[in-house]
Backbone as a chain_set.jsonl record, in Angstrom:
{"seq": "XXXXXXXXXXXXXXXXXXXXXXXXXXXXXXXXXXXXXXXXXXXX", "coords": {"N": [[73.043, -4.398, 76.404], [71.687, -5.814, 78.713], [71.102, -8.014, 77.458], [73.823, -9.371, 76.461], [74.3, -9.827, 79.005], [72.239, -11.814, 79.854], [73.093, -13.825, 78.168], [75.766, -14.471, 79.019], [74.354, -15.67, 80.681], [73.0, -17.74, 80.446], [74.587, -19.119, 79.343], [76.632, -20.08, 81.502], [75.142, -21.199, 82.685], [74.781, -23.544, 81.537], [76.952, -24.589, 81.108], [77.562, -25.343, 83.726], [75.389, -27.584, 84.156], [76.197, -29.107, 82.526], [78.801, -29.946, 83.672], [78.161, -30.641, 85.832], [76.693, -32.755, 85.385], [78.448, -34.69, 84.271], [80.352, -35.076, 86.127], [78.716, -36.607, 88.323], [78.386, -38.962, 86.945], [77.873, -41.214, 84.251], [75.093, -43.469, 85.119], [75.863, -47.327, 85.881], [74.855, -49.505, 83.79], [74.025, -52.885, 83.767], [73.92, -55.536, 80.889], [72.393, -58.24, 80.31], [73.28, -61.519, 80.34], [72.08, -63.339, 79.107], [70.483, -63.78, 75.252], [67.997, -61.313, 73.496], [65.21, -63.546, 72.552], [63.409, -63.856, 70.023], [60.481, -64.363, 68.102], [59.429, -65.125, 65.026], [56.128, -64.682, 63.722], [54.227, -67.671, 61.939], [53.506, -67.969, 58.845], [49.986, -67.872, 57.518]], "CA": [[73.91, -4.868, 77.481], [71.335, -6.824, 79.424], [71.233, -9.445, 75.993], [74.75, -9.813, 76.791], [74.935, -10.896, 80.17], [71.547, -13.056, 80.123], [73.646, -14.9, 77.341], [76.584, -15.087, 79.658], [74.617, -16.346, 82.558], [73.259, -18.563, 79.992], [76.18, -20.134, 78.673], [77.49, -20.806, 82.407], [74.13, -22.414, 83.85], [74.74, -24.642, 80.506], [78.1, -25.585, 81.409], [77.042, -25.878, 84.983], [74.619, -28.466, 83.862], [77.098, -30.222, 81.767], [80.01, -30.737, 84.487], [77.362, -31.766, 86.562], [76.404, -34.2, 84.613], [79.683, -35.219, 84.012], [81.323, -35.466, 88.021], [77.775, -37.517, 88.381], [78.862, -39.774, 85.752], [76.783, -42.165, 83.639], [74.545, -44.868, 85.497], [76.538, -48.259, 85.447], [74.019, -50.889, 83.717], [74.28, -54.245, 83.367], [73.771, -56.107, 79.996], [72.038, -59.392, 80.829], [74.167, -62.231, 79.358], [71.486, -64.093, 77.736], [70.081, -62.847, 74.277], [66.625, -61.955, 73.718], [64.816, -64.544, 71.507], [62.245, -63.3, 69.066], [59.9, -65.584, 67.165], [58.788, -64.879, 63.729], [54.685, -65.961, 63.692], [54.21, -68.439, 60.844], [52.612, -67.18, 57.476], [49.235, -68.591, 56.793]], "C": [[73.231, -5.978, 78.281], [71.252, -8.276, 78.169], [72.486, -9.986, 76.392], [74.866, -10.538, 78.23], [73.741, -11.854, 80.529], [71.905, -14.474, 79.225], [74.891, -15.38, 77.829], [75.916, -15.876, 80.946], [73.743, -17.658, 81.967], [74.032, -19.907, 79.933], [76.629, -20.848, 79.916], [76.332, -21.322, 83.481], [74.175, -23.402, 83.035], [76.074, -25.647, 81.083], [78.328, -26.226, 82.495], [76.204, -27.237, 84.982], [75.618, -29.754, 83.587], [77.98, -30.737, 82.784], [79.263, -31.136, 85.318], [77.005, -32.686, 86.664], [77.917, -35.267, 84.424], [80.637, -35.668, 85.079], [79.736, -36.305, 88.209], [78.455, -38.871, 87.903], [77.672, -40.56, 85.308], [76.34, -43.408, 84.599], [75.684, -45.979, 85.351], [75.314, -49.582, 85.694], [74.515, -51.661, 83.146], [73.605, -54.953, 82.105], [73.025, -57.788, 80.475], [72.696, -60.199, 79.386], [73.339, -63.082, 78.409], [70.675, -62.896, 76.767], [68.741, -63.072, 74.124], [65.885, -62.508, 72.578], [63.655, -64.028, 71.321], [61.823, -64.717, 68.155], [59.031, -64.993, 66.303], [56.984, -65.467, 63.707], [55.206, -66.223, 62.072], [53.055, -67.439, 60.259], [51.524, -68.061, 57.425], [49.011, -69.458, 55.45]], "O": [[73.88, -6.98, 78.581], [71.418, -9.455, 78.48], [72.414, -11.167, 76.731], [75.43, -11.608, 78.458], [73.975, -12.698, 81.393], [71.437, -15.609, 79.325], [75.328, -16.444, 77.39], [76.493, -16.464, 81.861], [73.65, -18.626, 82.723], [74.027, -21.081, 80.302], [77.004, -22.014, 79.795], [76.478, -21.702, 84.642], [73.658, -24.418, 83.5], [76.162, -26.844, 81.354], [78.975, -27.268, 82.6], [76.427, -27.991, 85.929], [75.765, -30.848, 84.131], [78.019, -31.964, 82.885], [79.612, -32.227, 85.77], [76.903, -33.45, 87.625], [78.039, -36.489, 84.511], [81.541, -36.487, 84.916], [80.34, -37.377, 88.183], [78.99, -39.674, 88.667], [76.611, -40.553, 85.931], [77.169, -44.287, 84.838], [76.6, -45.585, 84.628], [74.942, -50.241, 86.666], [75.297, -51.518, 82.206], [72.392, -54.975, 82.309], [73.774, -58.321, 81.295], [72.716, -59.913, 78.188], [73.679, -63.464, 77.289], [70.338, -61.753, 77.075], [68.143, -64.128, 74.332], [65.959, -61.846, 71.543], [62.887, -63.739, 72.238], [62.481, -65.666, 67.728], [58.01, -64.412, 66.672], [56.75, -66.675, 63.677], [55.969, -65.618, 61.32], [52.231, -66.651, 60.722], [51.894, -69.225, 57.275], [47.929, -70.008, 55.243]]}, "num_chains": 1, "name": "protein.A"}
């Protein structure tokens, strides 16, 4: 019986987590408009 309800109190500190996360919502980042330029070194 106690297996059972440390897996229900489980389950609803999980989902607690989750809608938390979720009424938070995701960060809002910005993409910078220029792209970033990579340079190949030359081959000997």
């Amino acid at each position: 019986m106690r297996a059972l309800i440390a897996a229900a109190i489980g389950l609803a500190a999980a989902f607690a987590l989750v809608f938390g996360l979720t009424a938070l919502g995701s960060p809002s980042g910005t993409t910078s408009p220029k792209p970033l330029l990579t340079t190949v070194p030359s081959h000997p």
